[in-house]
C-alpha positions in Angstrom: -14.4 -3.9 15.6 -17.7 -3.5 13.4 -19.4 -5.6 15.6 -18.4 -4.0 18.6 -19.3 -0.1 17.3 -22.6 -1.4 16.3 -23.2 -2.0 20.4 -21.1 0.7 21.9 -21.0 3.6 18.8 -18.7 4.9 16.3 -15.7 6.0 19.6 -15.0 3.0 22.4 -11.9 1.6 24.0 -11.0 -1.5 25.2 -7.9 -2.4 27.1 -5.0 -5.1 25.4 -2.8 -5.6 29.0 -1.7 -2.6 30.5 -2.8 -0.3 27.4 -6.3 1.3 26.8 -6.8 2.0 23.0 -9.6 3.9 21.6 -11.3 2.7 18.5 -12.6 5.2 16.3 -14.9 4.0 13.6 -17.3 5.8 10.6 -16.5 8.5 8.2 -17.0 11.7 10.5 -15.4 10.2 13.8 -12.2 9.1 11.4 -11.8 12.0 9.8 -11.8 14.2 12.8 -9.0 12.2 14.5 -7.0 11.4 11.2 -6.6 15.6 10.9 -6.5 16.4 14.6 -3.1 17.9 15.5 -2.9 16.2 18.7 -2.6 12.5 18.0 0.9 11.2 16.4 2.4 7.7 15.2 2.4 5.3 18.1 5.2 3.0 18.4 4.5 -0.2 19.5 6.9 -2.0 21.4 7.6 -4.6 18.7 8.4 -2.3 15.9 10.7 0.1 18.5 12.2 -2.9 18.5 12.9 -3.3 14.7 13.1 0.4 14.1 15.1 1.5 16.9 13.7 5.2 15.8 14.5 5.3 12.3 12.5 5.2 8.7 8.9 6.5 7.6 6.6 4.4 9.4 7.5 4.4 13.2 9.1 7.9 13.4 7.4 11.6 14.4 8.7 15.4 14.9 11.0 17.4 12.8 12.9 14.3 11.2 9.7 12.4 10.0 8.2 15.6 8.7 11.8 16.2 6.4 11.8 12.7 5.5 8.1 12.4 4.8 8.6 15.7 2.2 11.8 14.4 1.0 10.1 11.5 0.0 6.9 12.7 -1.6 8.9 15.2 -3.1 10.8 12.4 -5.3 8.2 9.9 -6.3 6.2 13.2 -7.4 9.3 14.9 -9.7 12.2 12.6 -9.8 12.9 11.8 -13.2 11.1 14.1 -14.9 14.0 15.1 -17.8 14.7 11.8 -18.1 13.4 8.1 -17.4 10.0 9.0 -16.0 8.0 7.0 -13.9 5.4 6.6 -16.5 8.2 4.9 -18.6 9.4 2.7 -15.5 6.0 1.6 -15.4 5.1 1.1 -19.2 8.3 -1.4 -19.0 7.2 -3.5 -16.5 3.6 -3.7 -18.0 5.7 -5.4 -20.8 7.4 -7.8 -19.3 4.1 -8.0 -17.0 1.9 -8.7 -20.4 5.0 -11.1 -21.8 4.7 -13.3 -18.4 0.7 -13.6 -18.6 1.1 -14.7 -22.0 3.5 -17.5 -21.4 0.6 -19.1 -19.7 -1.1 -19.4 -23.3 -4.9 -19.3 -21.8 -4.0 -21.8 -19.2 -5.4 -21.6 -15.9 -2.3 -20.0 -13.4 -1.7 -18.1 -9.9 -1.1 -14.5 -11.0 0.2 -13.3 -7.6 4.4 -14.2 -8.3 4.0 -12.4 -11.6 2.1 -9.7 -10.0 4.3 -9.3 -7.1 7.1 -9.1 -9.4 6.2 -6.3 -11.1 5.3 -4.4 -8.7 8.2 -5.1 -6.9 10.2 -4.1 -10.0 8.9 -1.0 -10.4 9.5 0.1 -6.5 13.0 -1.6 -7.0 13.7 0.0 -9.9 12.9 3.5 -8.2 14.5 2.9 -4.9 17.6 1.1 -6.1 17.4 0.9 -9.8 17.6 -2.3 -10.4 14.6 -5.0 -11.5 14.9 -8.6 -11.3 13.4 -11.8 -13.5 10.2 -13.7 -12.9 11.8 -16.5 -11.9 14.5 -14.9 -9.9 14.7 -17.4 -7.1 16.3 -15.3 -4.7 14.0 -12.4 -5.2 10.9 -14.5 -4.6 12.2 -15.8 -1.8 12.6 -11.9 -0.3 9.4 -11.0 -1.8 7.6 -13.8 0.0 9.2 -13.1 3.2 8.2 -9.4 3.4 4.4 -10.6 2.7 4.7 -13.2 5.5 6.0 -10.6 7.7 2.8 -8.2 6.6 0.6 -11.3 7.2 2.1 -11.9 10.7 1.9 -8.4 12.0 -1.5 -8.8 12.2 -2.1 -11.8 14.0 -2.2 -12.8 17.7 1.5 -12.6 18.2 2.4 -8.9 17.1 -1.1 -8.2 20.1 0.7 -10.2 22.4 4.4 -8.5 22.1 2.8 -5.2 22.4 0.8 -6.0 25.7 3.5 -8.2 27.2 7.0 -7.2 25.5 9.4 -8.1 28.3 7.4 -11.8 28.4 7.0 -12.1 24.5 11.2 -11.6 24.1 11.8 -14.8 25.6 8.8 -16.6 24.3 9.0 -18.7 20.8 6.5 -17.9 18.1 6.0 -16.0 15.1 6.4 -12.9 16.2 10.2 -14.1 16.2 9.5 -14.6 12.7 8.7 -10.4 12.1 11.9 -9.4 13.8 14.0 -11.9 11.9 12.1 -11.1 7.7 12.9 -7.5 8.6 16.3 -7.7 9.8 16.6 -10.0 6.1 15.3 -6.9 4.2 17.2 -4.5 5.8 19.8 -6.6 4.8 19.2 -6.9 1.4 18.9 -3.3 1.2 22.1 -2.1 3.3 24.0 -4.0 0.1 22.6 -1.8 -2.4 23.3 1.4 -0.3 26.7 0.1 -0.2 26.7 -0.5 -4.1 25.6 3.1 -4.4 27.7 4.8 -2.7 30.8 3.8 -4.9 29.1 4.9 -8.1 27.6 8.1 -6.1 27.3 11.4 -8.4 25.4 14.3 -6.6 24.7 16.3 -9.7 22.9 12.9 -11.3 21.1 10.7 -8.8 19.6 7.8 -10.7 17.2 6.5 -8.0 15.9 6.9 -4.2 19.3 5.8 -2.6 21.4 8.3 -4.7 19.0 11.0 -4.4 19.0 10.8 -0.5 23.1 10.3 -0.4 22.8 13.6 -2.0 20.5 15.2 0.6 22.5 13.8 3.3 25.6 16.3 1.7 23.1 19.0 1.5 21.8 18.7 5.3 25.1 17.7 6.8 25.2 20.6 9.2 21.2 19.9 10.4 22.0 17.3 13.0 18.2 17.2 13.8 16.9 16.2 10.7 19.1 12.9 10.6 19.6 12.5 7.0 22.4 9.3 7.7 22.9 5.9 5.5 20.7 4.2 8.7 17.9 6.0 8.5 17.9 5.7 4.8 18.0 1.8 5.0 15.1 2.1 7.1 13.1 4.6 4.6 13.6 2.0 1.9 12.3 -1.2 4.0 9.4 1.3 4.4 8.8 2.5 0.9 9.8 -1.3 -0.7 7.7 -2.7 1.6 4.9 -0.8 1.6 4.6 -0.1 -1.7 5.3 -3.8 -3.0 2.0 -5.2 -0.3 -1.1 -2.9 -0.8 -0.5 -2.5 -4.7 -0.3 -6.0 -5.2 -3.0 -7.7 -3.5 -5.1 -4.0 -5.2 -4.0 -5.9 -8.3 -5.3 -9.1 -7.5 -8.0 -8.1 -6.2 -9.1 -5.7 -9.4 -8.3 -9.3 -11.6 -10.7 -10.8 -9.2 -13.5 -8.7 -9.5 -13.2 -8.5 -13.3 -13.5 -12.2 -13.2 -16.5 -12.4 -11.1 -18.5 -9.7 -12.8 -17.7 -10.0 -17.0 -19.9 -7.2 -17.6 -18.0 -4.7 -15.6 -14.7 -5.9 -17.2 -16.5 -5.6 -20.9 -17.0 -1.7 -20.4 -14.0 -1.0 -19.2 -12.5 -2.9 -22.2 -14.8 -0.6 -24.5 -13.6 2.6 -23.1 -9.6 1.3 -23.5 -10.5 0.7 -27.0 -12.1 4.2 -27.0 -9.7 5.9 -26.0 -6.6 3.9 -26.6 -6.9 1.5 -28.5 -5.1 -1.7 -29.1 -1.3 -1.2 -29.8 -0.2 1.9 -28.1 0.3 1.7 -24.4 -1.5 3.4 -21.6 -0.4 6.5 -20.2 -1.5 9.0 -17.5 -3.1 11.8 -20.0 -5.4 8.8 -20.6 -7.3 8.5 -17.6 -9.0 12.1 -17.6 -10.9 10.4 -20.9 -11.4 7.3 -19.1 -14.3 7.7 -16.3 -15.3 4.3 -16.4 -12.1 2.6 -15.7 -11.0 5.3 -13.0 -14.3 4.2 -11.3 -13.7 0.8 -11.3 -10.5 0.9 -10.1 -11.3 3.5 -6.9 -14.4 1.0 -6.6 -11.4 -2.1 -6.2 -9.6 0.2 -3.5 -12.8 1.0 -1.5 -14.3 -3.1 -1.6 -11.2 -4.6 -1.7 -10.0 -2.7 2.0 -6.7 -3.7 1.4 -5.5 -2.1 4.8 -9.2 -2.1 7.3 -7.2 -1.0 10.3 -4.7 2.1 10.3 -1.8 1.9 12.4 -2.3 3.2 15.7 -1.5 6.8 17.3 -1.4 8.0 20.3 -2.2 11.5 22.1 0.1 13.8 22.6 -2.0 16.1 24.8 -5.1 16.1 26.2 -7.9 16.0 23.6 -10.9 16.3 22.4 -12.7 13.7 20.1 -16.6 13.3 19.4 -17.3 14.8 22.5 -15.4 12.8 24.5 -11.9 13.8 26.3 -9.1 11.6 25.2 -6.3 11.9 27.8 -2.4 12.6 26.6 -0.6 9.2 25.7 -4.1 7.2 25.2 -3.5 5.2 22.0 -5.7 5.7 19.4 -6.6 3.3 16.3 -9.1 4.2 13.0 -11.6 1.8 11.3 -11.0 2.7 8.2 -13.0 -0.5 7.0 -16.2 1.2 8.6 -15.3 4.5 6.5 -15.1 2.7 3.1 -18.3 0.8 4.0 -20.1 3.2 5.8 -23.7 3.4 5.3 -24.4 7.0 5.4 -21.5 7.6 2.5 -21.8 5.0 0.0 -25.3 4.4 -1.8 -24.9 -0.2 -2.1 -21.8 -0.5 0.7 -22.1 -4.0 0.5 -21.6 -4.6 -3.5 -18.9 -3.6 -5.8 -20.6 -1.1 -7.7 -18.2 1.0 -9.7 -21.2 3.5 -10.1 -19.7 4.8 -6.4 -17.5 7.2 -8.7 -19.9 8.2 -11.2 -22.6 10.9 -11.6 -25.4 11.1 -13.5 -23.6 12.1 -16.9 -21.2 9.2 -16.3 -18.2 11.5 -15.5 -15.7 10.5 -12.6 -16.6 11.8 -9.0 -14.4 12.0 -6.1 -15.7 11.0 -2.7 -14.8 12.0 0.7 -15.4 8.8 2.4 -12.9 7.3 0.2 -9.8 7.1 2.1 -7.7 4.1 1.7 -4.2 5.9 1.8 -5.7 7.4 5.3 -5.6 11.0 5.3 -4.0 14.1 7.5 -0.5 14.6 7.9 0.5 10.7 8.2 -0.8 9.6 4.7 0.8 7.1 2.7 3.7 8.4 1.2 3.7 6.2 -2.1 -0.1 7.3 -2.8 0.6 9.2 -5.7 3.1 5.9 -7.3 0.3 3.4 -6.7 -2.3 5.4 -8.2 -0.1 5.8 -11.0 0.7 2.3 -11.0 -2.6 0.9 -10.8 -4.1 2.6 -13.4 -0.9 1.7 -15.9 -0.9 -2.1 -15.0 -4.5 -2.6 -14.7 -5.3 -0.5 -17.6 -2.2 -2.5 -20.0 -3.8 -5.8 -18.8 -7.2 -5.6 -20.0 -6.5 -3.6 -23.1 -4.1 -7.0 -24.0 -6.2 -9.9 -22.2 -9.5 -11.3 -21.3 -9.7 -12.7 -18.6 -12.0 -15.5 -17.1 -12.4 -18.2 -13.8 -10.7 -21.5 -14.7 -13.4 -23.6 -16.4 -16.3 -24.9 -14.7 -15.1 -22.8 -11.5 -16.2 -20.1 -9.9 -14.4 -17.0 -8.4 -15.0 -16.5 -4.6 -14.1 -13.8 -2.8 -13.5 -14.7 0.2 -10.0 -13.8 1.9 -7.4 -14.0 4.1 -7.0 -11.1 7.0 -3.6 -9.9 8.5 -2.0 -6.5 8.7 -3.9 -6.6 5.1 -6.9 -8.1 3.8 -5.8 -9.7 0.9 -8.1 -12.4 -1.6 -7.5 -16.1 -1.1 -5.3 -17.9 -3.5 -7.0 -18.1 -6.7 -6.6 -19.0 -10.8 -7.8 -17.2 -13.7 -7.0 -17.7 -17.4 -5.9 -14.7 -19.3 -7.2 -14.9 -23.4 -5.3 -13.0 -25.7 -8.0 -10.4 -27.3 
C-alpha cells in the first residue's frame, strides 16, 4: 500500500472481486476520514459470519455506541474503591518478574511469559480470574487467538470477503478463523455461566458482572441489546484485542532495548531517579519520567503493531481529499504511512525516542501518532494498555538488564498478519 501511494497519491482504490475499496494513506488524508461522520465499521462477510451482529468490533448505531461507552466507562473507573487496576497490574508484574528470573540469565523466548501476563491481567478484569505460566490449557487458547490474528490477515480472510459463497465450501485456513473463535467464545460462554450464579448487582467484581448488572438496568431498552450474547461477544473482543497488540508492544519494546543498550541505559537512570529499586512502579510515576514515556510511544509508533485499520464503509455520499466517495464504497486507512510519514516525524525510518521530546527534554505529544486510530471507532482498551505498558515495561527494566544471547545479534525483522509482530527471538534477562 506504500508502494502503490507513492505512484498514485495519498487516496486510490483498487478493486478485491466485486468490491472497490479506497485506500487512504498519510497523516492529513487519515485523519480526515478517521473523524468524518460519514464512514462506519464495515463488516466483512467473514466476520458477519462469526459475529452474526454482536460485540465491539463488527457492530454500528445506537447499540455499538452504548456498548462502546459502557465499556470505556469500566476500564477507566471500575475498581476504583477497591482492587484497582494499577494493583491488578503491579501483581502480574510480579509473577511477570518471578518467571523472567527463573531463567537465571539464560538465553529464553519471552513471548509465553509475556502473553501470559497480559492475558492475566485482561482475564483478570473481564472474568477475574488469572491462570499459571505453565497452564497448558490456557496456552493452548492463548496461541489459538494469535493464530487466528495472524490468519486474518493473510490471503484467505481476502479471498472469503471477495468470494464468500465460493470460500464456504472451499478448505483452507480461513476455516481455521471461524473454528479459534467459535473455541473462544466458548471458553468465555463458561465463565458468563459461572458468573451468573455468584451474580450480586450492588458488587460486580469484573467485566461480566458489571454488564449482567447493566443488562437489569436497560432491560426495558430493547434497542440497546444489553443480552448474555452480545456480552460473550464484547469479551472475545476486549480478551482478544487487548491480549494481541499489548503483547507483541512488549516484545517489541524488549527488542529494541536489546538492539540499542544505550537507549535502555537512560531509561534505567531515570527509573532509578525516580523510583528506585525496591518499590514498584505506579502511574503518578510517569509524569516524572519523560524519558521512558518517550521510548515507549517511540515502540508504538516503529513497532506498527496494527499498519492497516479495519475497513469502513460510507454511509452516504462523501467527500474526501477532494474527491467524492459514493455511499457503501468501503474505505481502509494506512495507518503505517501516518506513523512513518515524512512530513510528521523528523528520522521516520529510525527508532529515535527523541520523537517525544523537546528541547528541554520534557515529553511531547504528537498528532501523527495514532496507533489506537482515532475518531469515534478508537480502541476501546487504549487507556488499559497504556496503563499496562508503562507498568510492565517500566517493572522490567527497573529489575533486569537485558541483552541478545551471546555472540548474536538482535534483528528486527518480522512477521506481518492482521499485526506486524517481531520474529521469534531470545534475550537474556541479568538480574541488576
Amino acid at each position: 500500500m506504500n508502494k502503490l501511494s507513492e505512484k498514485y497519491g495519498n487516496i486510490f482504490s483498487l478493486r478485491r472481486g466485486l468490491t472497490n475499496i479506497v485506500y487512504v494513506s498519510g497523516y492529513k488524508a487519515v485523519k480526515e476520514a478517521l473523524v468524518s461522520d460519514s464512514f462506519a465499521r464495515c463488516v466483512t462477510p467473514l466476520f458477519d459470519d462469526i459475529y452474526k451482529g454482536r460485540g465491539l468490533s463488527f457492530t454500528n448505531g445506537y447499540s455499538w455506541r452504548k456498548h462502546q461507552q459502557f465499556s470505556v466507562s469500566f476500564f477507566k473507573n471500575f475498581g476504583e474503591s477497591r482492587e484497582t487496576l494499577q494493583h491488578k497490574i503491579q501483581q502480574e508484574c510480579y509473577f511477570l518478574c518471578e518467571a523472567f528470573e527463573q531463567e537465571q540469565g539464560c538465553s529464553f523466548d519471552p513471548l509465553i511469559k509475556i502473553n501470559n501476563a497480559v492475558a492475566n491481567v485482561i482475564g483478570s478484569l473481564v472474568f477475574g480470574q488469572r491462570y499459571e505460566y505453565n497452564d497448558l490449557q490456557f496456552q493452548k487458547l492463548l496461541r489459538m487467538s494469535a493464530e487466528s490474528v495472524h490468519l486474518t490477515g493473510s490471503v484467505w480472510n481476502e479471498l472469503y470477503d471477495a468470494y464468500p459463497s465460493i470460500m464456504k465450501i472451499v478448505p483452507g485456513p480461513h476455516h481455521t478463523i471461524i473454528a479459534n473463535y467459535r473455541r473462544l467464545a466458548a471458553f468465555l460462554a463458561e465463565k458468563i455461566e459461572k458468573h451468573k450464579q455468584d451474580q450480586d448487582p450492588n458488587e460486580p467484581k469484573d467485566y461480566i458482572h458489571s454488564y449482567l448488572a447493566e443488562i437489569e438496568n436497560r432491560k426495558n431498552d430493547k434497542e440497546v441489546q444489553f443480552n448474555t450474547e452480545n456480552l460473550e461477544w464484547c469479551i472475545v473482543d476486549l480478551f482478544e484485542g487487548g491480549t494481541e497488540t499489548t503483547t507483541n508492544t512488549l516484545r517489541w519494546a524488549l527488542l529494541y532495548v536489546i538492539k540499542y543498550p544505550l537507549i535502555q541505559e537512560k531509561v534505567q537512570e531515570e527509573i532509578e531517579c525516580v523510583i528506585g529499586k525496591t518499590r514498584f512502579p505506579t502511574m503518578a510515576d510517569k509524569a516524572n519520567m519523560p524519558y521512558t514515556n518517550a521510548v515507549l510511544h517511540e515502540v508504538q509508533r516503529k513497532g506498527d503493531i496494527v499498519p492497516l485499520n479495519m475497513a469502513r464503509v460510507a454511509t452516504k455520499d462523501a467527500a474526501l481529499g477532494g474527491y467524492s466517495v459514493p455511499k457503501g464504497t468501503v474505505m481502509i486507512t494506512n495507518i503505517s504511512s501516518v506513523l512513518n510519514d515524512e512530513k510528521e516525524w523528523e528520522t521516520p525510518d529510525t527508532f529515535n525516542p527523541e520523537h517525544f521530546l523537546d528541547s528541554e527534554g520534557q515529553f511531547r505529544r504528537r498528532d501523527a501518532f495514532i496507533p489506537f486510530s482515532a475518531g469515534k471507532r478508537m480502541c476501546p482498551g487504549e487507556y488499559l494498555a497504556r496503563v499496562e505498558l508503562f507498568l510492565l515495561f517500566t517493572c522490567l527494566l527497573q529489575k533486569f538488564t537485558f541483552s541478545p544471547p551471546p555472540g548474536e545479534e538482535p534483528s528486527l525483522e518480522f512477521q506481518l498478519g492482521f499485526t506486524k509482530v517481531p520474529m521469534p527471538y531470545k534475550l537474556c534477562a541479568s538480574l541488576r
